[in-house]
C-alpha positions in Angstrom: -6.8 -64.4 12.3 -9.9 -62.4 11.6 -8.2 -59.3 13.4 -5.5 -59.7 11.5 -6.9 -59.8 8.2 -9.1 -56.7 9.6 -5.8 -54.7 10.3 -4.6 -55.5 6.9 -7.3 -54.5 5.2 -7.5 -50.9 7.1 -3.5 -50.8 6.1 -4.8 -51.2 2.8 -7.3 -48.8 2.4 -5.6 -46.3 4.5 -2.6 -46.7 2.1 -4.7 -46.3 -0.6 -6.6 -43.2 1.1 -2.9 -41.4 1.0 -2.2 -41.9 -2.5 -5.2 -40.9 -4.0 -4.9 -37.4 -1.8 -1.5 -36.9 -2.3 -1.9 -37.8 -6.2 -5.2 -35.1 -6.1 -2.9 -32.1 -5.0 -0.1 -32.6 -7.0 -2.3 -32.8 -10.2 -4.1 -29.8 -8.7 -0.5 -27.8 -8.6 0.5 -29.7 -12.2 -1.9 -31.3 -14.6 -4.7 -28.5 -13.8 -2.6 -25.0 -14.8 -1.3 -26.8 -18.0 -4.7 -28.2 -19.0 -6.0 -24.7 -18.3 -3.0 -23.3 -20.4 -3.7 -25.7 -23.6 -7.6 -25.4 -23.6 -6.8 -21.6 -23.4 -4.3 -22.1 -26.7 -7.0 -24.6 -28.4 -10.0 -22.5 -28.3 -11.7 -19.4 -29.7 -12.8 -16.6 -27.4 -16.3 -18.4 -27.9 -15.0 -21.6 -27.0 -14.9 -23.0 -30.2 -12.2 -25.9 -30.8 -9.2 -24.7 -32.7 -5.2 -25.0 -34.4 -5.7 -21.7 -35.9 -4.0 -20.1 -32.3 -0.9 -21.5 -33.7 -0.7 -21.3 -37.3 -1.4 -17.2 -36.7 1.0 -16.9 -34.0 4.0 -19.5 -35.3 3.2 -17.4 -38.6 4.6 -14.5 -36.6 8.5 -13.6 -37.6 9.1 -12.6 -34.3 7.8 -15.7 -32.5 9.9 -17.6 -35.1 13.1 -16.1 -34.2 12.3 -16.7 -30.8 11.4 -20.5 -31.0 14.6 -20.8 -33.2 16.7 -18.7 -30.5 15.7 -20.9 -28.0 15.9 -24.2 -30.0 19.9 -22.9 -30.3 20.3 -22.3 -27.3 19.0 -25.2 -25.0 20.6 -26.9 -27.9 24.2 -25.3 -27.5 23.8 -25.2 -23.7 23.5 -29.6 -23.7 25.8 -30.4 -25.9 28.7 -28.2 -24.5 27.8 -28.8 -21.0 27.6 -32.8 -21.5 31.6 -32.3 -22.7 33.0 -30.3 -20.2 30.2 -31.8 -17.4 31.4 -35.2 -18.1 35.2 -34.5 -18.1 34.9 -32.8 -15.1 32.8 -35.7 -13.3 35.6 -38.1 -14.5 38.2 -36.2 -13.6 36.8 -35.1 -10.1 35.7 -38.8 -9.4 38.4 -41.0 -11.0 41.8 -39.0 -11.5 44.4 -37.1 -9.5 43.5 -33.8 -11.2 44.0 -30.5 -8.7 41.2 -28.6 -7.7 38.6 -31.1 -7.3 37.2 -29.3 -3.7 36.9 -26.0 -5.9 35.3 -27.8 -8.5 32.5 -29.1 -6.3 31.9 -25.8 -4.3 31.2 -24.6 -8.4 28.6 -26.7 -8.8 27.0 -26.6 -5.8 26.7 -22.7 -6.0 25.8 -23.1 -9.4 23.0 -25.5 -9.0 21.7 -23.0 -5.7 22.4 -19.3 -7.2 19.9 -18.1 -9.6 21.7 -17.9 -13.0 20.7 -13.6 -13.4 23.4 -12.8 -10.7 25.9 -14.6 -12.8 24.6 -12.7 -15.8 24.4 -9.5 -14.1 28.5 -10.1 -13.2 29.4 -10.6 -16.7 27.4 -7.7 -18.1 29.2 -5.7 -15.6 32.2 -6.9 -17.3 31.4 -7.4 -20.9 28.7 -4.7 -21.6 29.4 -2.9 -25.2 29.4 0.4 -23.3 30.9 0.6 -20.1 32.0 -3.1 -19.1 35.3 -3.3 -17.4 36.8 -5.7 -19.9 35.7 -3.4 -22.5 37.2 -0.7 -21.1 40.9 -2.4 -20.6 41.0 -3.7 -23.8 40.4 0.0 -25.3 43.4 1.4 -23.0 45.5 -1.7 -23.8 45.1 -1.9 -27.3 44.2 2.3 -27.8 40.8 0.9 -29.5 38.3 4.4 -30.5 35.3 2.2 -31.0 32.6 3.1 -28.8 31.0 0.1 -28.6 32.8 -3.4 -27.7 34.9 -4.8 -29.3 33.3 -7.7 -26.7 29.3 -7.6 -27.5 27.9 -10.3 -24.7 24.3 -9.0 -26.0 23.9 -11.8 -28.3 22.1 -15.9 -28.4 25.5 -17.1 -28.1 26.2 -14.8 -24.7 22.8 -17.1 -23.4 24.7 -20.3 -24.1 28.0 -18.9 -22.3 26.7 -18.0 -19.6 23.9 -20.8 -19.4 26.7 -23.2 -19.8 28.0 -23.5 -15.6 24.3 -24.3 -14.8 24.0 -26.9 -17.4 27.9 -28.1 -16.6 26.5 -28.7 -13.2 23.1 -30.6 -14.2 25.4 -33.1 -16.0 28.2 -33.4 -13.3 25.2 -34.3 -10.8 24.0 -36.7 -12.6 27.4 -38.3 -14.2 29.7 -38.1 -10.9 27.1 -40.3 -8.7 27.3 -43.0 -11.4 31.4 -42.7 -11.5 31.9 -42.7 -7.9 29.7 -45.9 -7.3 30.8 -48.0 -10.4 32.6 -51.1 -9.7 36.1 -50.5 -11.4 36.7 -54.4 -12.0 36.4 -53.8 -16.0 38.8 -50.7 -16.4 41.1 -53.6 -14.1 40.6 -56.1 -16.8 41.1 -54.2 -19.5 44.5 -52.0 -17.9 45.4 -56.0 -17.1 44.6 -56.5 -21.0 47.2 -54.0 -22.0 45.2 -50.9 -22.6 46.4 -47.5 -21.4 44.6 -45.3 -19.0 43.1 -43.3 -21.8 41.5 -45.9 -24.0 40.1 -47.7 -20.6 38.1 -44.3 -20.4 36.8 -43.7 -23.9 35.8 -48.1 -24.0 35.4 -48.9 -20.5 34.1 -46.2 -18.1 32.6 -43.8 -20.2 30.3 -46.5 -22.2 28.9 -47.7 -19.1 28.1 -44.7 -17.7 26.3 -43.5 -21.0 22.4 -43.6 -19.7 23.8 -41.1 -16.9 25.4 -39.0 -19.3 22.0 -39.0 -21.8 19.8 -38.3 -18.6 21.9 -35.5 -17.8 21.9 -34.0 -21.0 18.5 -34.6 -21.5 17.6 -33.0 -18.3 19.9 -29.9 -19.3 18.1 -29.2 -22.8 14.4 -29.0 -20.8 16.4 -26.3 -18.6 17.6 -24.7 -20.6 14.7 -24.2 -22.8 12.7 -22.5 -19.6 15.9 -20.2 -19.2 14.2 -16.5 -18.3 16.6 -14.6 -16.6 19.6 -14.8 -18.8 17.7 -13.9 -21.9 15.8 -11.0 -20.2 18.6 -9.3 -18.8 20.4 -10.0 -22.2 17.0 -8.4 -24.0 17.5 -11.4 -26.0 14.4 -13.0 -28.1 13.1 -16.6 -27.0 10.1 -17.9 -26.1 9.8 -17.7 -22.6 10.7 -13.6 -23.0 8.0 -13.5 -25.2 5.3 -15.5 -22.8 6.3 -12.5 -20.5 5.7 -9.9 -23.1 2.3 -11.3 -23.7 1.1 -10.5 -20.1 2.8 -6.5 -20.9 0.6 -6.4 -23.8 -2.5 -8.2 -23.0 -2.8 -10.9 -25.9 -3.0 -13.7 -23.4 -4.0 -16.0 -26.3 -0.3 -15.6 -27.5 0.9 -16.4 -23.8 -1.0 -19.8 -23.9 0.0 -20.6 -27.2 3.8 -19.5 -26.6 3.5 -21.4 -22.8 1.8 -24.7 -24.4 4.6 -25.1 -27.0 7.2 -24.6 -23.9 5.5 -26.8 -21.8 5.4 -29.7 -24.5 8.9 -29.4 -25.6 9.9 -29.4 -22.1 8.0 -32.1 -21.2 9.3 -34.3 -23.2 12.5 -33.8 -22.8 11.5 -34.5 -18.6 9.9 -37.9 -20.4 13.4 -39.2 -22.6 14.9 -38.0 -19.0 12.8 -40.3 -17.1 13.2 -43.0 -19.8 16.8 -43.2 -19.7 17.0 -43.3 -16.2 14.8 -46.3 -15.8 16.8 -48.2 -18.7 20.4 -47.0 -16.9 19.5 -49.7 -14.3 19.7 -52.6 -17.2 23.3 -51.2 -16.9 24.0 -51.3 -13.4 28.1 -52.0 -12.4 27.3 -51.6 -8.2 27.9 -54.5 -6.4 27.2 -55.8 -3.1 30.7 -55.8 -2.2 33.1 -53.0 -0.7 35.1 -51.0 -3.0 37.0 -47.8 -3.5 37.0 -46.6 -7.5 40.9 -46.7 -8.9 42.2 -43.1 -8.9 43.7 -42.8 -12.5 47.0 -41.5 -13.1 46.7 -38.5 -15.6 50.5 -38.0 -16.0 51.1 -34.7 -18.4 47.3 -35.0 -18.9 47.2 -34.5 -15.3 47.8 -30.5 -16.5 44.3 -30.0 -19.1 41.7 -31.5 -16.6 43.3 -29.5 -13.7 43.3 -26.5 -16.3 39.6 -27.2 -17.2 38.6 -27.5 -13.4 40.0 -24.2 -12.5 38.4 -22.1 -15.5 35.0 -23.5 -15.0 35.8 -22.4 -11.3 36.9 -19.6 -12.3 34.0 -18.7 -15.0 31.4 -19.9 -12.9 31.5 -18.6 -9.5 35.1 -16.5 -8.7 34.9 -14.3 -11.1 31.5 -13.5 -11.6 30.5 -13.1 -7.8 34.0 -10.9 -7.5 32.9 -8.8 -9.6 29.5 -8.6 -8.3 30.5 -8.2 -4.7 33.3 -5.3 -6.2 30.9 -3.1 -8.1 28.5 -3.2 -4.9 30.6 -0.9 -3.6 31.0 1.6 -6.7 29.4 4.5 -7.3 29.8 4.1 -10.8 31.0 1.4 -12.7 32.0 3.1 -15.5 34.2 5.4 -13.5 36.3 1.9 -12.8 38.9 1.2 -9.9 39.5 4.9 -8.7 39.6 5.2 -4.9 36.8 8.1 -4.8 34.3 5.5 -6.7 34.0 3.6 -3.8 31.6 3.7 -1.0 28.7 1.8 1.5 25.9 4.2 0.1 24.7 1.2 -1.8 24.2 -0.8 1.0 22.9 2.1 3.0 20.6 2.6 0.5 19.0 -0.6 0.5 18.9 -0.7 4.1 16.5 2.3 4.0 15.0 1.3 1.0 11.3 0.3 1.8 10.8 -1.5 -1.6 13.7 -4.1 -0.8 12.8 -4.3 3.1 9.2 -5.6 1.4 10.6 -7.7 -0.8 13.1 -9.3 1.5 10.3 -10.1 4.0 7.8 -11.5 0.9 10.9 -13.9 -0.1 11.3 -14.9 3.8 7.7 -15.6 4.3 7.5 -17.3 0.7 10.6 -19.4 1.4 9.4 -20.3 4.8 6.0 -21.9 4.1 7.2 -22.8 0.4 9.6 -25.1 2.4 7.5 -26.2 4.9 4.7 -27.2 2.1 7.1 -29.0 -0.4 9.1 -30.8 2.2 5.3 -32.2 4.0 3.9 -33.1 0.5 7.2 -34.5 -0.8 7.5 -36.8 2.1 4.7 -38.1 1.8 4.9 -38.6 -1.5 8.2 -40.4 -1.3 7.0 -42.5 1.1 4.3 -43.7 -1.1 7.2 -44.1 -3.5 9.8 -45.9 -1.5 7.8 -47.9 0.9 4.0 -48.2 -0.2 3.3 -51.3 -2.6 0.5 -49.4 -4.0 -0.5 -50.0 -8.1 0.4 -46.6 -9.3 3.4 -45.6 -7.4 5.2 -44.5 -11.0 2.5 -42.8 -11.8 2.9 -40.5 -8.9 7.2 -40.5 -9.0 6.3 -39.1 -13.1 3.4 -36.4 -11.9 5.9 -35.4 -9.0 8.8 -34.7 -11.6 6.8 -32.8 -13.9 7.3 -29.1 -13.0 11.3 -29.4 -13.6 10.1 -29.2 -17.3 7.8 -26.7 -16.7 9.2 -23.1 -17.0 8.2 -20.5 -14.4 7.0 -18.1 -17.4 4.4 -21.1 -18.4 3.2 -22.4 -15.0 2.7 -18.9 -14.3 0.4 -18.4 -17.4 -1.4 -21.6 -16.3 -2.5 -20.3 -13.0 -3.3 -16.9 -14.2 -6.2 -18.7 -16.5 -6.8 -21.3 -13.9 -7.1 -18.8 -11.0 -8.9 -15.8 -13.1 -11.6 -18.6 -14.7 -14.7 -20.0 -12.8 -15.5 -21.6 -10.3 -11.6 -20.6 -8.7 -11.9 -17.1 -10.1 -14.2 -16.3 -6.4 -11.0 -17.4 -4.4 -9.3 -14.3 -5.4 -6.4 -15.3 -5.5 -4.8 -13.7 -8.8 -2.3 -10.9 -7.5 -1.9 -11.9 -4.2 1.2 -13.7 -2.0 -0.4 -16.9 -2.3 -0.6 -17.1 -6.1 3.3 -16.9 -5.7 3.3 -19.5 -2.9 1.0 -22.1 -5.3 3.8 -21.4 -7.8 6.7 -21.7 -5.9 5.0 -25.3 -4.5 4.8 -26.5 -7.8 8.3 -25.6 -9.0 10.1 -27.1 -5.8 8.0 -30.2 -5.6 10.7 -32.4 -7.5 13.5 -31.4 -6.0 11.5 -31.4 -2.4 10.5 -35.0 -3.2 13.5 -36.3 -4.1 15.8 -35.1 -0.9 13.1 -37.0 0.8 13.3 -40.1 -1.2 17.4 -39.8 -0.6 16.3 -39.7 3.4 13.7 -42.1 3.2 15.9 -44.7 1.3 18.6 -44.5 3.5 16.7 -45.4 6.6 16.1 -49.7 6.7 13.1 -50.7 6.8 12.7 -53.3 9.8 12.0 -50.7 12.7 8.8 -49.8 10.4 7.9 -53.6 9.7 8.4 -53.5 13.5 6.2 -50.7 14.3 3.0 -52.4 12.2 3.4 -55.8 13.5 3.3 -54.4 17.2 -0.4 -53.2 15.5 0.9 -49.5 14.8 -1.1 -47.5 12.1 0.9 -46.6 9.0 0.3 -42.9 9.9 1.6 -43.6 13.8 4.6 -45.1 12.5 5.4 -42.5 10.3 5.1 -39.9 12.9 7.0 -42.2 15.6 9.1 -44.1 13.8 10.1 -42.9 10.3 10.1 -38.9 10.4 12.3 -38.9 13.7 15.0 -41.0 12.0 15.0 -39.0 8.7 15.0 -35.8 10.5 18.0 -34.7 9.8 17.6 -35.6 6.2 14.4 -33.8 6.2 15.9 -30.6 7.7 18.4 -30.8 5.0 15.2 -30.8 2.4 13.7 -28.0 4.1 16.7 -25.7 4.4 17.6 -26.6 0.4 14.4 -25.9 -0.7 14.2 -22.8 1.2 17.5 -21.8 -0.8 15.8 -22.1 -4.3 12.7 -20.3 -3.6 13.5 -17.4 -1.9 15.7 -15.9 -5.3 12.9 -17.2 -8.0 12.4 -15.5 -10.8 10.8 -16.5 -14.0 7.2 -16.9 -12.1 7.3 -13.8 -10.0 8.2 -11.6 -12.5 4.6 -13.0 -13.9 2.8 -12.8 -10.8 3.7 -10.3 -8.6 1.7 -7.5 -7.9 2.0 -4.2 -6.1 3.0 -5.3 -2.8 4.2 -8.6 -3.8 7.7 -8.0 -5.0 10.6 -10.6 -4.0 13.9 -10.0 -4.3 14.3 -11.0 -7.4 12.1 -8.7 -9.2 13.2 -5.8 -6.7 17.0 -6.7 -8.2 15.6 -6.5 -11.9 14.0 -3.1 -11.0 16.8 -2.2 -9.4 18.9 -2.9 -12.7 16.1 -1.6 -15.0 16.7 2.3 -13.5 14.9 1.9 -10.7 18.4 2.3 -8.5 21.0 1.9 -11.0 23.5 -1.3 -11.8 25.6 -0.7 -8.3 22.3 -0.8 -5.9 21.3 -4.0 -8.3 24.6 -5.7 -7.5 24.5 -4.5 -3.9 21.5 -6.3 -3.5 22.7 -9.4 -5.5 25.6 -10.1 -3.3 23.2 -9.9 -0.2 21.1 -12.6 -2.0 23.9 -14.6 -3.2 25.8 -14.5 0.2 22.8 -15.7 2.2 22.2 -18.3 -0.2 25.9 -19.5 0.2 25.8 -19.3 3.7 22.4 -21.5 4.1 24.0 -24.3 1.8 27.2 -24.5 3.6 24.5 -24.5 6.8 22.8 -27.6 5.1 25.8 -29.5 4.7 27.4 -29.1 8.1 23.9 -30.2 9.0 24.0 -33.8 7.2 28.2 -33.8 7.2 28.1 -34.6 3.4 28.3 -32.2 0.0 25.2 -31.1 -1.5 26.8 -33.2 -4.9 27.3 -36.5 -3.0 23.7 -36.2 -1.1 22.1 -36.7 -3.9 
């Protein structure tokens, strides 16, 4: 009796060993770089405690505009993505429509593809100057006007072409809840007399409304860290202008600008949270076997089909077309002529010793970014799914905090936590590793939560097992509980792998010479560096290796990336 009450108590305080480290790192990668950032925004260069950072800089017309720019467009970017994102998840999930396969490949690329290649397409097609679309409509319609008549450089561009990444952030969160509703009340209320579209608007979408709030919740935080769209759009919002801060040295701007992003953000990763914890008040899932009614569209059968195909279209066949075509140009502006063509671009970059660095930075980055995020966020699910330690939420919130964060303002964090004392001796500022710290922190979520989905899926009596043979919690995790998650774990690693190795918003921040990614070495590239053709050469390396690791990912697990999580 006394042993047992001896190996309880060493359960206990081992448990409680874990989640006080694991809870110490992850609010050394979170809570530290944002309290840096606000003290930095709250104070005098003396130290003094102030609001005066904000009234001077919010006083600013320029910072104005760019608050309001952004405002709009996280704004736009919701509520149009929670219209189409929800059609398409009902119509994917619940209705005959065509093209549901191509539909989910969208999203899936969408969700894994940095949005700048998408941007970089449609420039490519829509520039003022030279775009191709530009340039047919002026033969077609024997226009003189040297610029447009399409103008993509505008806010509203931002919100087209931010829309397929915010389409997709609702769809995740909205088809899940579709395909694992219980359709007994759409039966009782077809049986009641109502047609197949009122069972929709009263039946099926009302229950699925805390999915559809989460999602568009979730999408408006997103959107309001957007950085690559607006920069290659030289559009002005505030994460632009956090980057401009660094490129002028008024780093007192940057915190202020990176606070205000961070709180906005923030909160909307709180409502987010919120609603998904009251969605379970209005759970439909039942114990019992079922397979969701597949709805009859009849002529409608025709607009969902038609909406399926153009956000296919729009989102990932078009845009990475193009891409992949003007690769092989040696001028864009010299169009489809046989003599434009040629493999010089690719040659190029094969000899180029700026993207050979780059490419092995984003490799080596990927590589232990993966490694790090999956070994913390299993961990940290586990404490999460199976420790009943006080505090658990606690963690699951601190864990989900960097999806609000943009990659301009945790960078800005961990330039004043990293270039202040005592951590100012580690050196770190301008090296790999300041990346690495920032990738970690922007992956953690997504890193946890493919290990909660492996974790959760795995019963729990083998474990139970394990400790009443007299097993350690840590020995059963090593012999019992990784071994049957592995695959899902390997899924986690090879996904999170994916996102890091084409980030953006924080290496444009960080990086140094010798530091580049590919990312930044494709926005030199597209600055002048190599021209628009070498830029989209290097783009369709990116986003073909990207492609080709998902599709690895899922022929690892046998499921889509869409109905894994």
């Amino acid at each position: 009796m006394k042993e047992r009450k001896l190996r309880k108590r060493i359960r206990f305080q081992a448990s409680n060993l874990l989640f006080a480290l694991v809870c110490l790192i992850i609010m050394l990668l979170v809570l530290v770089p944002i309290g840096y950032m606000a003290y930095e925004s709250l104070t005098t260069k003396d130290g003094t405690f102030t609001f005066a950072n904000f009234i001077k800089y919010f006083g600013r017309r320029d910072i104005l505009e760019a608050l309001r720019n952004s405002i709009v467009v996280a704004a736009g970017i919701g509520v149009f993505a929670s219209l189409i994102g929800v059609a398409l998840a009902f119509g994917v999930s619940r209705t005959d429509m065509r093209f549901k396969t191509l539909v989910k490949s969208t999203i899936t690329i969408t969700i894994m593809t940095p949005p700048f290649l998408l941007t970089m397409a449609y420039i490519i097609l829509a520039g003022p100057n030279q775009g191709l679309v530009n340039r047919l409509l002026k033969s077609v319609f024997h226009l003189t006007t040297n610029y447009g008549p399409i103008n993509i450089y505008s806010v509203w561009a931002i919100v087209v072409l931010g829309l397929p990444q915010g389409i997709a952030t609702i769809f995740m969160m909205v088809f899940p809840a579709l395909e694992n509703m219980d359709p007994y009340l759409e039966e009782a209320a077809r049986m009641s007399g109502a047609n197949a579209a009122r069972t929709a608007f009263r039946v099926t979408i009302p229950l699925v409304r805390p999915a559809i709030l989460s999602g568009l919740i979730l999408s408006f935080g997103q959107s309001l860290a957007l950085y690559g769209v607006p920069r290659m759009l030289n559009i002005n919002v505030l994460t632009t202008k956090i980057r401009e801060s660094i490129t002028v040295m008024d780093l007192k701007m940057g915190a202020v600008l990176s606070t205000s992003v961070t709180v906005l953000s923030l909160f909307a990763v709180f409502l987010y949270r919120r609603s998904v914890r009251s969605s379970k008040k209005y759970s439909t899932i039942s114990a019992k076997g079922f397979r969701p009614n597949i709805m009859r569209l009849g002529k409608a059968k025709i607009l969902f089909s038609a909406l399926g195909l153009v956000y296919a279209l729009f989102g990932f066949l078009v845009p990475y077309t193009t891409l992949a075509v003007a690769s092989f140009m040696k001028n864009v502006g010299n169009g489809f002529q046989a003599s434009n063509f040629t493999l010089s671009n690719y040659t190029m970059l094969l000899h180029s010793a700026v993207a050979k660095t780059a490419l092995k930075n984003s490799f080596f980055l990927g590589i232990i970014t993966a490694t790090a995020v999956v070994l913390l966020g299993l961990l940290a699910a586990y404490i999460i799914v199976r420790l009943k330690v006080r505090g658990r939420g606690t963690l699951e919130y601190l864990c989900n905090m960097p999806s609000g964060i943009s990659g301009t303002a945790l960078a800005m964090g961990l330039i004043f936590m990293y270039l202040s004392a005592p951590l100012n001796q580690m050196r770190l500022y301008g090296t790999i590793w300041m990346l690495f710290i920032a990738y970690a922190t922007r992956m953690l979520p997504s890193g946890v939560r493919y290990c909660q989905s492996a974790l959760i899926q795995i019963h729990t009596e083998l474990e139970e097992a394990s400790r009443i043979s007299g097993a350690a919690w840590g020995k059963t995790l090593r012999r019992i509980t990784v071994p049957l998650a592995k695959t899902g774990i390997a899924y986690a690693w090879i996904l999170t792998f994916v996102m890091a190795f084409p980030e953006l918003s924080s290496s444009v921040m960080l990086r140094n010479a010798g530091t580049d990614v590919v990312a930044t070495a494709i926005l030199d590239l597209w600055d002048g560096a190599g021209g628009l053709t070498q830029a989209a050469a290097f783009g369709t390396v990116v986003f073909l290796f990207v492609t080709a690791l998902v599709v690895a990912a899922q022929k690892l697990v046998g499921r889509s990336m869409i109905d894994k999580l």
